[in-house]
N, C-alpha and C positions, 0 to 999 in steps of 0.2 A: 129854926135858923139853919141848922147843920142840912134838911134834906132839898130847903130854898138854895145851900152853896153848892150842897151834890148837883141838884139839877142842870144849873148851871154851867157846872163842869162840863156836866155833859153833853150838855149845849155848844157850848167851845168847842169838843171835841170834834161831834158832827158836822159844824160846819165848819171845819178847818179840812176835817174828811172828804165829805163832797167837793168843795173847793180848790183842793189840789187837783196839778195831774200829774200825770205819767211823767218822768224825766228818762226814757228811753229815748235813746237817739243810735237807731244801729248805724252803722257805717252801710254807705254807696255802694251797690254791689259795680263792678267794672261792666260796662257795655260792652265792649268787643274783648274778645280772649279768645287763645287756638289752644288745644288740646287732645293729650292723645289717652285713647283709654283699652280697656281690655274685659273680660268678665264672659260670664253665662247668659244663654240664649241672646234674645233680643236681635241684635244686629253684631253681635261680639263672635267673629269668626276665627277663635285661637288657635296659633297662638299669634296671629298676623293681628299687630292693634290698629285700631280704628282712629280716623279724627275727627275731633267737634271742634268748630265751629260759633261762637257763641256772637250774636247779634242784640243790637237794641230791643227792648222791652223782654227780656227772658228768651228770644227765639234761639234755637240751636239747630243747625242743622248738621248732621251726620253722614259719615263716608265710610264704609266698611268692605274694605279688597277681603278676598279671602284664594285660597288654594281653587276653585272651581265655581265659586258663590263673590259676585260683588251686590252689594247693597246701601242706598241709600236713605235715608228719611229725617223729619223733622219732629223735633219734641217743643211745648211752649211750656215754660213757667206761667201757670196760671197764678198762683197767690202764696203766699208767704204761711208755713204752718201759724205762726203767731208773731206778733211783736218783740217779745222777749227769745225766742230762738230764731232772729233774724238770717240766720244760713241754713234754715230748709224751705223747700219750695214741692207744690203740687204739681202735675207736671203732666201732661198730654202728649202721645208721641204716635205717629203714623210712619211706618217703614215701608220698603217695598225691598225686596231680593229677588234677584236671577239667579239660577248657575247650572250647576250640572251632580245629580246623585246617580248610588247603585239604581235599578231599578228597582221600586217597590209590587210589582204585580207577576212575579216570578219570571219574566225571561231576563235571560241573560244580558251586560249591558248598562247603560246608564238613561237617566230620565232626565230632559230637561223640565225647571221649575219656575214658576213665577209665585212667590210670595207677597201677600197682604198680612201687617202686622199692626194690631191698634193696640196700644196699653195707654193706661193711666197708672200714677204712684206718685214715690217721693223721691226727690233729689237733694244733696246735703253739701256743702262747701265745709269742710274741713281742715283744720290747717292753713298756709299760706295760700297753697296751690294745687292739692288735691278736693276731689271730690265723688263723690260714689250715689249710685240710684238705684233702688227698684220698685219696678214694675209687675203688674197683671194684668194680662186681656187675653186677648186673642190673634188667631192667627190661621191664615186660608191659604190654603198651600195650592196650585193649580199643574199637575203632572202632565209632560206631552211626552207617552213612549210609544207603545203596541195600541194603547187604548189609553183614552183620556180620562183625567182621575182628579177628583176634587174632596180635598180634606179638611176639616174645619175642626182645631184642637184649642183647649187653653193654653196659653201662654204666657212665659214669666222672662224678664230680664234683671238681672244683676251685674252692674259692673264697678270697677274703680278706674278712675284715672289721675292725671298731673296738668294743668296748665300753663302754659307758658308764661302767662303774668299771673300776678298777684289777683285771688276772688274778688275781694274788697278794696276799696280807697281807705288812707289813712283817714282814723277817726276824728271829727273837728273836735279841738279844743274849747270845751265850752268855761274853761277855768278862767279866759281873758276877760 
C-alpha cells in the first residue's frame, strides 16, 4: 500500500511539473529612445560623447563627431540573452569612420582615413536609463598619404551611456 501512495505521489508531482509554465513576463522594452554615450574604441571618440538613436525592433543607429575623426554606423539587437535576464541583448554592429591621423609610414604630416568596423557582442539596460556594451570583431582601416596603405586589425568596443527615457515600459499588473 505505502509504495502504490508513493507512486502516486509522484505521479501528481510530474504532471503538475510538465503542465505548468513559465510566469515570466519581462516588461516592454521602449521603441524609440535618444541617447548619449562614451567608452573605448568602437566608434567612441573621447572625450567628445556620441549619440544613439534607438529605433523599432532593436535597431540603433550611431553618430560619433570626434576632434579630426566623424563616424557613423548601425548596431541590431538580435535576440534577448534569455528570458529571465530580459535587459540583455546580442547585438550586431557595422560602423564606418573618416578623419584625419599623424601619418603612419614615416613622413611627416597627417593621413587621411576611411574606416570599416564589424563587431558582434553584448549589450545591457541597466538601471532606469543607462546602458553599456561590448563588442569584438574587426576593423579595416584604408590610409590615403605618400602611399596608400590598408590595415586589417582585431577590434573591441566598450562603452557606457544614459538615455533620455526610460529602457523599459512600466510592468503590467498581472495581480488584477
Amino acid at each position: 500500500m505505502r509504495i502504490s501512495t508513493s507512486i502516486l505521489v509522484i505521479l501528481v508531482i510530474f504532471s503538475v511539473a510538465f503542465s505548468s509554465e513559465a510566469q515570466i513576463n519581462p516588461p516592454k522594452k521602449r521603441s524609440f529612445n535618444l541617447g548619449l554615450y562614451t567608452g573605448l574604441g568602437g566608434l567612441s571618440f573621447t572625450p567628445i560623447p556620441g549619440l544613439d538613436a534607438q529605433f523599432f525592433k532593436g535597431t540603433i543607429v550611431r553618430i560619433a563627431p570626434g576632434y579630426q575623426v566623424f563616424g557613423a554606423g548601425v548596431s541590431q539587437e538580435v535576440a534577448r540573452i534569455s528570458p529571465v535576464f530580459y535587459n540583455g541583448f546580442f547585438v550586431l554592429s557595422a560602423y564606418y569612420a573618416k578623419g584625419k591621423e599623424e601619418s603612419t609610414t614615416g613622413f611627416s604630416g597627417s593621413a587621411d582615413f576611411n574606416r570599416y568596423i564589424g563587431m558582434a557582442g553584448v549589450r545591457f539596460y541597466f538601471g532606469s536609463r543607462f546602458y553599456s556594451s561590448f563588442q569584438g570583431g574587426v576593423m579595416v582601416s584604408n590610409y590615403k598619404d605618400h602611399t596608400e596603405k590598408n590595415e586589417t586589425i582585431p577590434y573591441f568596443e566598450f562603452n557606457i551611456g544614459i538615455n533620455l527615457f526610460k529602457n523599459f515600459h512600466p510592468r503590467e499588473n498581472l495581480a488584477e
